[in-house]
MDAnalysis code that builds the backbone (N, CA, C; Angstrom):
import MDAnalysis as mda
import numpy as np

u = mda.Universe.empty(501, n_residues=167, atom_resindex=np.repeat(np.arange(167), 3), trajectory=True)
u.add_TopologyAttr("name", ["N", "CA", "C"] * 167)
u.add_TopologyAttr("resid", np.arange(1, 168))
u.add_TopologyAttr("resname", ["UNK", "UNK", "UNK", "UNK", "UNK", "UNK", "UNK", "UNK", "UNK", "UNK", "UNK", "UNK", "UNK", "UNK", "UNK", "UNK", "UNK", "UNK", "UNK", "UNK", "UNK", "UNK", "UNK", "UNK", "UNK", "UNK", "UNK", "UNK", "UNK", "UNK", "UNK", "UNK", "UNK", "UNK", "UNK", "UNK", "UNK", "UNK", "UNK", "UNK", "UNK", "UNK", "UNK", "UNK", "UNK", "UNK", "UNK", "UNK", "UNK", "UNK", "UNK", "UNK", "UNK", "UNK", "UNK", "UNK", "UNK", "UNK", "UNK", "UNK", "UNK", "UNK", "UNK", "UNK", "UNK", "UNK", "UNK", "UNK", "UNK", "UNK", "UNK", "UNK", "UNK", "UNK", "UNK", "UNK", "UNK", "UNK", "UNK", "UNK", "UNK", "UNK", "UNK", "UNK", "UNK", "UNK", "UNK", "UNK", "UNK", "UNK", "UNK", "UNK", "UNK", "UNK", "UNK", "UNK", "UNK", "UNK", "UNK", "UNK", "UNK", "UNK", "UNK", "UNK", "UNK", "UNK", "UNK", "UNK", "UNK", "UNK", "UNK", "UNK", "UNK", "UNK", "UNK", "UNK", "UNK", "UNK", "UNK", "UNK", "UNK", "UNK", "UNK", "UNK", "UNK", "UNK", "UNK", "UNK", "UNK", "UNK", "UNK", "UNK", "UNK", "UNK", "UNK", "UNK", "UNK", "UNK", "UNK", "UNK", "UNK", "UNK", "UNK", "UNK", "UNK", "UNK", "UNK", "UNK", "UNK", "UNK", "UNK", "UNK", "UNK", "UNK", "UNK", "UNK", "UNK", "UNK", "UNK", "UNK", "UNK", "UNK", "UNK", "UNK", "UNK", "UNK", "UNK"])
u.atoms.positions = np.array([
    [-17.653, 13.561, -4.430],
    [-17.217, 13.319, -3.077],
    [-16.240, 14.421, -2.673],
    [-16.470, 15.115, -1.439],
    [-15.840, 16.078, -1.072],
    [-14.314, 15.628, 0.296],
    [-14.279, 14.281, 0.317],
    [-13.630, 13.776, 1.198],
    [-11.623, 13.935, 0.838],
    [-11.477, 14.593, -0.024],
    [-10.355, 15.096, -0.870],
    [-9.246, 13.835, -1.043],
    [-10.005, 12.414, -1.104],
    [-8.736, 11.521, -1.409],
    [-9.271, 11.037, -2.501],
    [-9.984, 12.062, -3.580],
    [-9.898, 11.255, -5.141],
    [-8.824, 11.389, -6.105],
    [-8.140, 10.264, -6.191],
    [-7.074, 10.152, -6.715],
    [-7.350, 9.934, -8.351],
    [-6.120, 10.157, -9.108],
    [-6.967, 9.779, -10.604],
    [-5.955, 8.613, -10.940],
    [-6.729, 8.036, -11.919],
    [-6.362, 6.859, -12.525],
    [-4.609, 7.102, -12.833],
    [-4.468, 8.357, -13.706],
    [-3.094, 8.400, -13.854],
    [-2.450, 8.823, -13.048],
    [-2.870, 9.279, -11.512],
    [-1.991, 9.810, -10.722],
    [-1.363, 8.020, -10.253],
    [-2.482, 7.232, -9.502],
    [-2.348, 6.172, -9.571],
    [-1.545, 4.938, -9.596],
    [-1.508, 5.281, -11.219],
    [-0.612, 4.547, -12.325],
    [1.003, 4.747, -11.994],
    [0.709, 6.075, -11.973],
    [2.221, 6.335, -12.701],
    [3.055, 6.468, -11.119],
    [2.470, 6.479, -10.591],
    [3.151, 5.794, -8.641],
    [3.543, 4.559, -8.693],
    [2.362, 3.383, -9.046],
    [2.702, 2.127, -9.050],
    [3.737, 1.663, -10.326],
    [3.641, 2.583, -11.246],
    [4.925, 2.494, -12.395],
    [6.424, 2.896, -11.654],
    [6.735, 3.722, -11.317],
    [7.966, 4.521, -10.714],
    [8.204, 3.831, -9.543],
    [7.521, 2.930, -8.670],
    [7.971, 2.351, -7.508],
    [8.522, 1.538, -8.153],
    [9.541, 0.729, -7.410],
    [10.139, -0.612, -7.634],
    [10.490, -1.540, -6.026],
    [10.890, -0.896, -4.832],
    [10.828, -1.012, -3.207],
    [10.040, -0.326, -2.641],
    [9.406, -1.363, -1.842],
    [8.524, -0.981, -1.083],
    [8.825, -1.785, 0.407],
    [8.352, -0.758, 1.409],
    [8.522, -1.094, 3.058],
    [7.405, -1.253, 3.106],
    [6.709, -2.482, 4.005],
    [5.776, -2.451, 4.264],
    [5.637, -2.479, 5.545],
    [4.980, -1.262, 6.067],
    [4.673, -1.163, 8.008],
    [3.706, -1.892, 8.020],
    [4.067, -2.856, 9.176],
    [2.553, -3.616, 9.902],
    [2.665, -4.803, 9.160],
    [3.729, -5.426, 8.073],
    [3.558, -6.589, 7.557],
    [3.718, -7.848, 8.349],
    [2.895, -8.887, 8.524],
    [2.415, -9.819, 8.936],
    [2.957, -11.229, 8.502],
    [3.555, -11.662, 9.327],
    [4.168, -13.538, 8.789],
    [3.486, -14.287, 8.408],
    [2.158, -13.952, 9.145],
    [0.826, -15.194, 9.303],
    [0.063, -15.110, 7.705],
    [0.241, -15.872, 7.189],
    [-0.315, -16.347, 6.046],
    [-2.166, -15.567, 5.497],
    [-2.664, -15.717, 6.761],
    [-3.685, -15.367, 6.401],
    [-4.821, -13.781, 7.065],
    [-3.207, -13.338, 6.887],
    [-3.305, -11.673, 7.208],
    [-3.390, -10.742, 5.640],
    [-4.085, -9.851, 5.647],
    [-4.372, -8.654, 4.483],
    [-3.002, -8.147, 3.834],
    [-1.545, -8.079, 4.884],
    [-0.545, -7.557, 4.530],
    [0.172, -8.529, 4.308],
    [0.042, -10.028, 4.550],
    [0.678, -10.993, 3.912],
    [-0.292, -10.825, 2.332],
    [-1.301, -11.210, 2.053],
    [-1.515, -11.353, 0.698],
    [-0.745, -9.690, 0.225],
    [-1.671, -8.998, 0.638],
    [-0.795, -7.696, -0.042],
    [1.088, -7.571, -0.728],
    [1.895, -8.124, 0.413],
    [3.270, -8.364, 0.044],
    [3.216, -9.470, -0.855],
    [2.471, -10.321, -1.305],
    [3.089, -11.762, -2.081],
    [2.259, -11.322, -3.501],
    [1.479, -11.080, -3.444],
    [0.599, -10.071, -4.645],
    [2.183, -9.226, -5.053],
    [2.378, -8.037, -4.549],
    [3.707, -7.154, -4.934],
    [4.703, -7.786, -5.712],
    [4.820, -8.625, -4.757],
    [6.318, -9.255, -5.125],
    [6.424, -10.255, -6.417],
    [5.059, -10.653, -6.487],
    [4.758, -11.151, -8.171],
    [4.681, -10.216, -9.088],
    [3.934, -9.265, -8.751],
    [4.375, -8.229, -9.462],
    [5.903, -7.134, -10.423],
    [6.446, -8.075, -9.509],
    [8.019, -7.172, -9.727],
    [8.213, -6.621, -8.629],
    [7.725, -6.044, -7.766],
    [8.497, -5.132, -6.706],
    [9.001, -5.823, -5.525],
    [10.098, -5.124, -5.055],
    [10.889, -5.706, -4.416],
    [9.787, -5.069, -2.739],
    [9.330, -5.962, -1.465],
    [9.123, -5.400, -0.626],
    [9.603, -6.086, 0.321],
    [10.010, -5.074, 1.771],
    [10.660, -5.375, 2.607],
    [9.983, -4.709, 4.174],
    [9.169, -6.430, 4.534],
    [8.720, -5.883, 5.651],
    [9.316, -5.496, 6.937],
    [8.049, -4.509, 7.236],
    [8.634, -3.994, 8.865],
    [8.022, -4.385, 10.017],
    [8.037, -4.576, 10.475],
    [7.311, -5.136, 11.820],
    [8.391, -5.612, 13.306],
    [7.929, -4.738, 14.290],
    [8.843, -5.081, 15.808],
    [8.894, -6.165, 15.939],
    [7.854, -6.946, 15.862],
    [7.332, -7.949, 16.772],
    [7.736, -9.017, 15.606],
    [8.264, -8.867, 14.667],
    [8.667, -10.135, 13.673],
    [10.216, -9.786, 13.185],
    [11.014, -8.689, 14.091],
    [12.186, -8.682, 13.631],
    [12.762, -9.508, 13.260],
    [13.879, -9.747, 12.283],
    [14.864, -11.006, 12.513],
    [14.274, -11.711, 11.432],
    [12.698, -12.160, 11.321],
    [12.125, -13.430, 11.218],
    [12.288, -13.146, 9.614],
    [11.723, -14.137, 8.561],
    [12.023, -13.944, 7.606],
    [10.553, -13.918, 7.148],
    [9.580, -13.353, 5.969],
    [8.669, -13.219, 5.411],
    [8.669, -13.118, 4.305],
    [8.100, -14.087, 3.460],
    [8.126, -14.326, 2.277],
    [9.466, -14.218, 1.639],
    [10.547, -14.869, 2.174],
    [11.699, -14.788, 1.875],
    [12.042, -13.538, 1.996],
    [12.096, -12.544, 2.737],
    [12.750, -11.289, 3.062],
    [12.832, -11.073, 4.481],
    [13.898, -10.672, 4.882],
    [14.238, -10.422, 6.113],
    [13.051, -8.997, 6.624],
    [12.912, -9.572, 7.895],
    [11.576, -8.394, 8.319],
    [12.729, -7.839, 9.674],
    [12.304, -6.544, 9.448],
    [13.040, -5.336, 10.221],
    [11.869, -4.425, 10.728],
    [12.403, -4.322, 12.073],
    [11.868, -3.735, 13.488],
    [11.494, -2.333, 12.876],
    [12.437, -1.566, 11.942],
    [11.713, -0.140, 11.701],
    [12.734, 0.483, 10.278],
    [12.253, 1.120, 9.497],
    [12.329, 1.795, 8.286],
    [13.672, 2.050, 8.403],
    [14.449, 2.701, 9.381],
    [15.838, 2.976, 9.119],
    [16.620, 1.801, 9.192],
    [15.947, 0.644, 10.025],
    [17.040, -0.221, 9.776],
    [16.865, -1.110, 8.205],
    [15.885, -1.238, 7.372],
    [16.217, -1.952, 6.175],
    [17.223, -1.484, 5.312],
    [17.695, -2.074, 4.533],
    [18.610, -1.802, 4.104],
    [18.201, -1.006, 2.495],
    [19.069, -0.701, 1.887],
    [18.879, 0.054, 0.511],
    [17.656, 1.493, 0.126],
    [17.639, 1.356, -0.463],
    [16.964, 2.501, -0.714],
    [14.941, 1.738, -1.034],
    [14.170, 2.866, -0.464],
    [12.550, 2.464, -0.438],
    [11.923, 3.562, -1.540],
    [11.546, 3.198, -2.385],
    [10.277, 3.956, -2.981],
    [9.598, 4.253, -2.365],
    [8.256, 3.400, -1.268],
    [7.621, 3.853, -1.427],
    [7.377, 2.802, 0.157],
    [6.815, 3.706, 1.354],
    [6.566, 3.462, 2.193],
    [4.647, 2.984, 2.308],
    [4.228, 1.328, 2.655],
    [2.946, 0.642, 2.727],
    [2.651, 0.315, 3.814],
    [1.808, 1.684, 4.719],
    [1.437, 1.415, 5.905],
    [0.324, 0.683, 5.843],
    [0.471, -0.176, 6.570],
    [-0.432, -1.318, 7.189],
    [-0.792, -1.303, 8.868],
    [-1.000, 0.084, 9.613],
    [-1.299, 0.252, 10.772],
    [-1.949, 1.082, 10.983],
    [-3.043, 1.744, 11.902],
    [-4.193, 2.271, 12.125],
    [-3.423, 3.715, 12.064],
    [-5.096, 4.276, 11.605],
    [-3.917, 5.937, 11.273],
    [-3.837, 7.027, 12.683],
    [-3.499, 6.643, 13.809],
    [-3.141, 6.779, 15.301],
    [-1.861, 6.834, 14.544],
    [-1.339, 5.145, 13.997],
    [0.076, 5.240, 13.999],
    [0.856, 5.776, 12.819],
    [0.087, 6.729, 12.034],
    [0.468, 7.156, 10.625],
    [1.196, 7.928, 10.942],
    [0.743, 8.855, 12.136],
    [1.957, 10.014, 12.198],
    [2.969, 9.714, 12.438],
    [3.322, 8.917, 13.378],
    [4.861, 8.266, 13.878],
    [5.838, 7.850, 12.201],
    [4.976, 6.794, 11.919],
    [5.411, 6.300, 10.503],
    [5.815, 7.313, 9.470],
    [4.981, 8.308, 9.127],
    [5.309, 9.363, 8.442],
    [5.980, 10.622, 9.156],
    [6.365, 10.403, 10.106],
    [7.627, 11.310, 10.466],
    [9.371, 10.796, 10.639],
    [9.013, 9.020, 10.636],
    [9.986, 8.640, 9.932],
    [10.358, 8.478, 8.521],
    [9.079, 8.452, 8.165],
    [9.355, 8.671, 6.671],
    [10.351, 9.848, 6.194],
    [9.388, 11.065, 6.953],
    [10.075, 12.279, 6.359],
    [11.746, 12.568, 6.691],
    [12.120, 12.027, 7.513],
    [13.611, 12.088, 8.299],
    [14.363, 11.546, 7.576],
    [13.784, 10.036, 6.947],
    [14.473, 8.868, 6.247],
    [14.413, 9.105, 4.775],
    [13.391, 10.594, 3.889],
    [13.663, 10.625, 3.034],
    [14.545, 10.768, 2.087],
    [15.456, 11.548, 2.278],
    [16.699, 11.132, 1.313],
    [17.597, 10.361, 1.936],
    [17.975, 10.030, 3.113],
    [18.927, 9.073, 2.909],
    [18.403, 7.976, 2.522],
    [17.227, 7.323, 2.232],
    [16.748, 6.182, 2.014],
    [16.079, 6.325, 0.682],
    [15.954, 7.435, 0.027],
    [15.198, 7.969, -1.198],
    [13.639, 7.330, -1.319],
    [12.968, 7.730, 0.133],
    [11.417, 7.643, 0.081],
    [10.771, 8.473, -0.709],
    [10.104, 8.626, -1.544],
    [9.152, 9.236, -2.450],
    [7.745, 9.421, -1.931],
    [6.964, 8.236, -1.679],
    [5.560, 7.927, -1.926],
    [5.134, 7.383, -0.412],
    [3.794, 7.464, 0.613],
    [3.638, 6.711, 1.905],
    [2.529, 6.512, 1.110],
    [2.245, 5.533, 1.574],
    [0.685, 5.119, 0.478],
    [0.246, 4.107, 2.224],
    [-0.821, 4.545, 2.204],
    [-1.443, 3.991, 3.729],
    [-2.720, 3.469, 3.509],
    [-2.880, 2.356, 3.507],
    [-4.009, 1.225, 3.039],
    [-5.423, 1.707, 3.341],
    [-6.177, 0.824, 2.874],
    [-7.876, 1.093, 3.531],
    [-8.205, 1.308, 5.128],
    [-8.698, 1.819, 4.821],
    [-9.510, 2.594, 6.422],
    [-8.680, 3.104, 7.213],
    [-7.163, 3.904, 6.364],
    [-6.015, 4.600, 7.118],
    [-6.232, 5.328, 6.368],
    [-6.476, 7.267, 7.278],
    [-6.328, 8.365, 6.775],
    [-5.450, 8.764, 8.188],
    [-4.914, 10.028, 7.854],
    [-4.498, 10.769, 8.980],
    [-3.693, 12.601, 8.063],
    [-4.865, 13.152, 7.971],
    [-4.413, 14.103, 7.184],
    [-3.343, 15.389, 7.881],
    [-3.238, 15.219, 8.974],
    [-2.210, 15.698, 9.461],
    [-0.617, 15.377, 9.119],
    [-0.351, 13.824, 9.314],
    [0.685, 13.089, 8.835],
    [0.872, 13.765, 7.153],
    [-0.424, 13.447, 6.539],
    [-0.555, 13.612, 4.954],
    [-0.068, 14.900, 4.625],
    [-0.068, 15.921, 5.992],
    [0.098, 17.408, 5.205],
    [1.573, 17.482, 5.177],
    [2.015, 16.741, 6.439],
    [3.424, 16.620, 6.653],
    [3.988, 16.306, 5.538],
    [3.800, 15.503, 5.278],
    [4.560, 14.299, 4.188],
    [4.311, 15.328, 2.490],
    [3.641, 15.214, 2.580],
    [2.945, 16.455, 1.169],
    [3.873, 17.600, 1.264],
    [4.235, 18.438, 2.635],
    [5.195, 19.987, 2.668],
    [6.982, 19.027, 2.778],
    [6.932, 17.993, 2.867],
    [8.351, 17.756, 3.001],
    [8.307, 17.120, 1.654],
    [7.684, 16.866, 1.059],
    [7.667, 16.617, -0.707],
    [7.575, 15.181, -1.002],
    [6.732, 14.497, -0.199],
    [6.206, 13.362, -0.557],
    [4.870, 13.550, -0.827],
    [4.945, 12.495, -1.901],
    [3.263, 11.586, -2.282],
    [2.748, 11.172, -1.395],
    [1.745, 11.643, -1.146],
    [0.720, 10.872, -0.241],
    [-0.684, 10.329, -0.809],
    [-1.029, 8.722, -0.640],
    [-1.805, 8.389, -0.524],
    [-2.572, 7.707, 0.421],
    [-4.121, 7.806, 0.736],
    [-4.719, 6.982, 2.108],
    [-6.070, 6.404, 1.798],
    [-6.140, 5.549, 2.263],
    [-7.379, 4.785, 2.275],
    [-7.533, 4.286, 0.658],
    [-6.570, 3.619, 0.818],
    [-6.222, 3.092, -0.912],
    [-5.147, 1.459, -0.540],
    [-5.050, 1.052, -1.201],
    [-4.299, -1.073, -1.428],
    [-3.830, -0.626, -2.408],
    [-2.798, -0.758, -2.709],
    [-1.616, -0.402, -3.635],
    [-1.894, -1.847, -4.668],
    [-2.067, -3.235, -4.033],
    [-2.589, -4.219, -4.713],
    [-4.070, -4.409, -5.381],
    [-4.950, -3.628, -4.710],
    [-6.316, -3.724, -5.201],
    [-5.825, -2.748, -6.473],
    [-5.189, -1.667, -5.937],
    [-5.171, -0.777, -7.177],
    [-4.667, -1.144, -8.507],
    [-3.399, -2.034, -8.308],
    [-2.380, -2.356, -9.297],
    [-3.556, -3.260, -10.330],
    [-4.297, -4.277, -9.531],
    [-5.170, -5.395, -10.180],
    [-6.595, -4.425, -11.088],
    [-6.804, -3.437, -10.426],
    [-7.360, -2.505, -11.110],
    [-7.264, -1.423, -12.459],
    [-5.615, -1.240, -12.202],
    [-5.495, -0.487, -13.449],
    [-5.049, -0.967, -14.270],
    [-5.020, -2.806, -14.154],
    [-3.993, -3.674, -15.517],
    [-5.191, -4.936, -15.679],
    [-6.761, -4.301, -15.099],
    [-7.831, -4.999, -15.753],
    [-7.474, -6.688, -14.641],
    [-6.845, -6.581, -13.853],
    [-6.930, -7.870, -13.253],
    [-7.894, -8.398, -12.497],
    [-8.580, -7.133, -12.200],
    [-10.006, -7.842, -11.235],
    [-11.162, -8.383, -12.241],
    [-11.268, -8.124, -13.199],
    [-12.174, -8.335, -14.008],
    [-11.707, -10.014, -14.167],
    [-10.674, -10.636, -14.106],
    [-10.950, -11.927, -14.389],
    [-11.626, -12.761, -13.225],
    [-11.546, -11.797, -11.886],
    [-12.853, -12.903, -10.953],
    [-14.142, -12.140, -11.423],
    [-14.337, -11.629, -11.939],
    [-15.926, -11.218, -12.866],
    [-16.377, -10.065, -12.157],
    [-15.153, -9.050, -11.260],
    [-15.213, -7.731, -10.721],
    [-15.623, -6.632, -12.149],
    [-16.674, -6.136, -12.218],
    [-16.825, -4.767, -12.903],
    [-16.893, -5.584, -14.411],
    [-17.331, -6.594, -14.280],
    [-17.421, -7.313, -15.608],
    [-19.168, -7.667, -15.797],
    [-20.099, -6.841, -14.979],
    [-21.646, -7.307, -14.641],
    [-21.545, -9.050, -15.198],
    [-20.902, -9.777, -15.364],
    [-21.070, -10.959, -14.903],
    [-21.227, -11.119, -13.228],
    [-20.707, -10.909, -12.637],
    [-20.502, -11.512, -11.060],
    [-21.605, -10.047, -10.458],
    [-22.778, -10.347, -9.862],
    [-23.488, -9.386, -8.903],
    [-23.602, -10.074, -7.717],
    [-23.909, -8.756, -6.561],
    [-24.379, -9.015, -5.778],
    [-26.311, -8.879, -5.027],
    [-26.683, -8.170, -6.643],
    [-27.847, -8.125, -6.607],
    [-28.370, -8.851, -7.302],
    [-30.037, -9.140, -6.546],
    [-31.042, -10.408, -7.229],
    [-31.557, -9.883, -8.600],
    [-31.393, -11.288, -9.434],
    [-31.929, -10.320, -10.756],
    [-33.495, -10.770, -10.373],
    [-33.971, -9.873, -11.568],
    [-35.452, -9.499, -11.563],
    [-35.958, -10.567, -12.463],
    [-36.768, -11.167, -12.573],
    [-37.480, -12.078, -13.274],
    [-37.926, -11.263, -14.430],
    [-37.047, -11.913, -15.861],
    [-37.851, -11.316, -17.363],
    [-39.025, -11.757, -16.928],
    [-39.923, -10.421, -17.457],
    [-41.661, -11.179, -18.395],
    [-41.068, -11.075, -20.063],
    [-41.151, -12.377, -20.677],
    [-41.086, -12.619, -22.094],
    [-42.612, -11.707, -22.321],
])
């Protein structure tokens, strides 16, 4: 694949090892949103995340206070988890880049069906990690063998018809 976001297993890894905070842009109160499971997945995990979202300032999510935008959370972020269409990557990752050391951002990791390689080049020349069109949770369940217990990549579970043995 010539689409230049093949990432390797140990590049991966050793991101989701070294994070410990994570912001999540675009995180969602409503229970049965992609960036709610995504944050409650994390946070079992060990990592500390702290959503962002305008429209849920104030409110609390999954027991963490949710903040209107990246400079206002408090402490320091590993690793910035956009959860908004990649229109809005650039905005996000030019706060990123502003907020990187005083907030000690490292990593923007921008979920499935978010690329924006412009943002990415940004973020890449101001000396962040960039990843896109990647789930930081699909990934984590991936490289510690967790999908395999719903019968993912285990050829137990298909989605194709088997073929009738002839004995």
């Amino acid at each position: 694949m010539s689409d230049g976001l093949n990432y390797s297993d140990g590049h991966l890894r050793g991101i989701l090892h070294a994070v410990r905070s994570i912001a999540m842009v675009g995180a969602s109160p409503y229970w049965n949103r992609p960036s709610y499971f995504a944050m409650k997945y994390l946070q079992i995990k060990g990592y500390r995340v702290i959503p962002i979202n305008p429209r849920a300032a104030g409110e609390e999510i999954l027991g963490e206070t949710c903040y209107a935008a990246l400079a206002e959370a408090p402490g320091n972020i590993d690793m910035v988890d956009l959860f908004r269409d990649s229109e809005a990557a650039g905005a996000v990752m030019d706060e990123a880049i502003a907020l990187k050391d005083a907030k000690g951002i490292r990593v923007v990791w921008m979920q499935l069906g978010i690329r924006n390689d412009e943002a990415a080049a940004r973020g890449e020349a101001a000396g962040l990690t960039v990843v896109m069109d990647r789930c930081p949770k699909i990934e984590y369940g991936r490289l510690h063998a967790e999908l395999s217990w719903g019968g993912f990549n285990s050829r137990i579970i298909s989605s194709k018809r088997r073929r009738a043995q002839i004995l």
